[in-house]
DOKEZA-656990 format. One record per residue (C-alpha): residue in three letters; x, y, z. Coordinates in steps of 0.02 Angstrom, whole numbers, plus 32768, in hexadecimal, padded with zeros to 4 digits. Layout:
DOKEZA-656990
ALAXYZ;...
This chain:
DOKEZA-656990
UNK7F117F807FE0;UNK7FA37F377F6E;UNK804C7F237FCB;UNK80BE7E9F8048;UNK80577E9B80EB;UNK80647E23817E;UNK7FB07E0E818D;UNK7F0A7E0F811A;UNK7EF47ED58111;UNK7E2A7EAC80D1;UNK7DEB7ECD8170;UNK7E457F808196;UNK7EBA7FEB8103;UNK7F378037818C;UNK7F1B80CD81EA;UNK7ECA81858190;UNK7F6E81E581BF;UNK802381C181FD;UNK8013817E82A3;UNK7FF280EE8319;UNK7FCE803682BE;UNK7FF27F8B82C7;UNK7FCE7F6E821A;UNK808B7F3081E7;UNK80B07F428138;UNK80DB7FA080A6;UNK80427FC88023;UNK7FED80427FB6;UNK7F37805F7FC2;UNK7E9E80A27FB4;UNK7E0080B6801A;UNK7D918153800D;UNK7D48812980B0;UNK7DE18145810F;UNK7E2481EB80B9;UNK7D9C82338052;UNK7DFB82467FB9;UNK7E1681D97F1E;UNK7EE081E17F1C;UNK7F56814C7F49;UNK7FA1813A7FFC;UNK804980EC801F;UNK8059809680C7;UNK80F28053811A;UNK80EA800481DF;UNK81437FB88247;UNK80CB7F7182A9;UNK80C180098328;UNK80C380A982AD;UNK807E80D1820B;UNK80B381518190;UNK803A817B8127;UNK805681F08087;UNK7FD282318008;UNK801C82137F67;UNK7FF382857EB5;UNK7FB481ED7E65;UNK7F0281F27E61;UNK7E7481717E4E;UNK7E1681737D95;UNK7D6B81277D73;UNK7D5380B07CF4;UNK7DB580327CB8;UNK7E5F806F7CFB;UNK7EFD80177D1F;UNK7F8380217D90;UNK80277FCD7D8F;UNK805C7FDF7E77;UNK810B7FB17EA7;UNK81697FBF7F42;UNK82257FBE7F45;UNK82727F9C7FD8;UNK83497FC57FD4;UNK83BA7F4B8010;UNK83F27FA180AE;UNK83197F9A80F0;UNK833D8064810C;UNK82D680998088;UNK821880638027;UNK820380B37F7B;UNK813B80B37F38;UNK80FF80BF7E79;UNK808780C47E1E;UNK808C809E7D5E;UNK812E80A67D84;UNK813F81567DC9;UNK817B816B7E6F;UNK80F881C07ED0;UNK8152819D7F92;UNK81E4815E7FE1;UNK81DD813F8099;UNK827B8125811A;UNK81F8812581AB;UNK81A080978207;UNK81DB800C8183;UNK81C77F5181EC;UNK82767EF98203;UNK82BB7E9A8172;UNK82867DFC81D7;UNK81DA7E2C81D6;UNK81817DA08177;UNK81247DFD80E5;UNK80B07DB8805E;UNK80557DF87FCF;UNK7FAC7E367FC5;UNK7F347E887F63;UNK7E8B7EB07F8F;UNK7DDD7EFB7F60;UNK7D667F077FE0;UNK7CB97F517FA8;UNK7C667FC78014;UNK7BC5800A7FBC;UNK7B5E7FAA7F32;UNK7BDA7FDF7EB9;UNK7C457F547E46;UNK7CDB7F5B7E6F;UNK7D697EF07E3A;UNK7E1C7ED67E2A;UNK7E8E7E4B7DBA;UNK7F367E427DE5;UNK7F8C7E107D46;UNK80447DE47D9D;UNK808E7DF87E33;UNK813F7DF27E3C;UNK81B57DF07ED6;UNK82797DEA7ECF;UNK830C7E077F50;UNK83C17E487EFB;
């Protein structure tokens, strides 16, 4: 999970599918145990619904890196997702209130015996 979320996400990445979840926030990530398939998900909720979409930017092996924003316009109508900066989603659906207190995380969690890990290099948030 990499994104603005109101709580710690470690324990639980959001929902499989669009639906029912309290998991507020807006993140992109990536858990083969949910979905089954090694491609980025980007997640917006408000804290009731999730949308969920499947992006086209898929997981490599190795030593691979990925560069996640979210965008969030000024009017909190619509979330745009990338990834090495190319837009793989934009969302108007199910994005929390522009109250909503939202802070940054980013998160590996390993399942299996596998190394895993994950340096975040900068993190960078700004309002216009």
């Amino acid at each position: 999970v990499a994104g603005l979320v109101s709580a710690d996400r470690s324990g639980g990445a959001g929902p499989a599918s669009s639906g029912a979840s309290a998991a507020t926030g807006l993140y992109l990530r990536y858990d083969s145990g949910i979905d089954g398939t090694a491609f980025w998900r980007a997640i917006s909720c408000d804290g009731t619904n999730a949308t969920v979409t499947t992006t086209a930017a898929s997981i490599g092996g190795g030593a691979v890196n990925y560069e996640l924003r979210v965008e969030v316009n000024a009017a909190n109508t619509s979330v745009a997702y990338y990834v090495n900066d190319t837009l793989v989603a934009t969302h108007t659906t199910n994005i929390p209130a522009g109250s909503t207190q939202l802070g940054y995380q980013a998160t590996v969690t390993t399942l299996t015996t596998a190394a895993k890990q994950i340096r975040v290099s900068r993190i960078t948030v700004t309002q216009d």
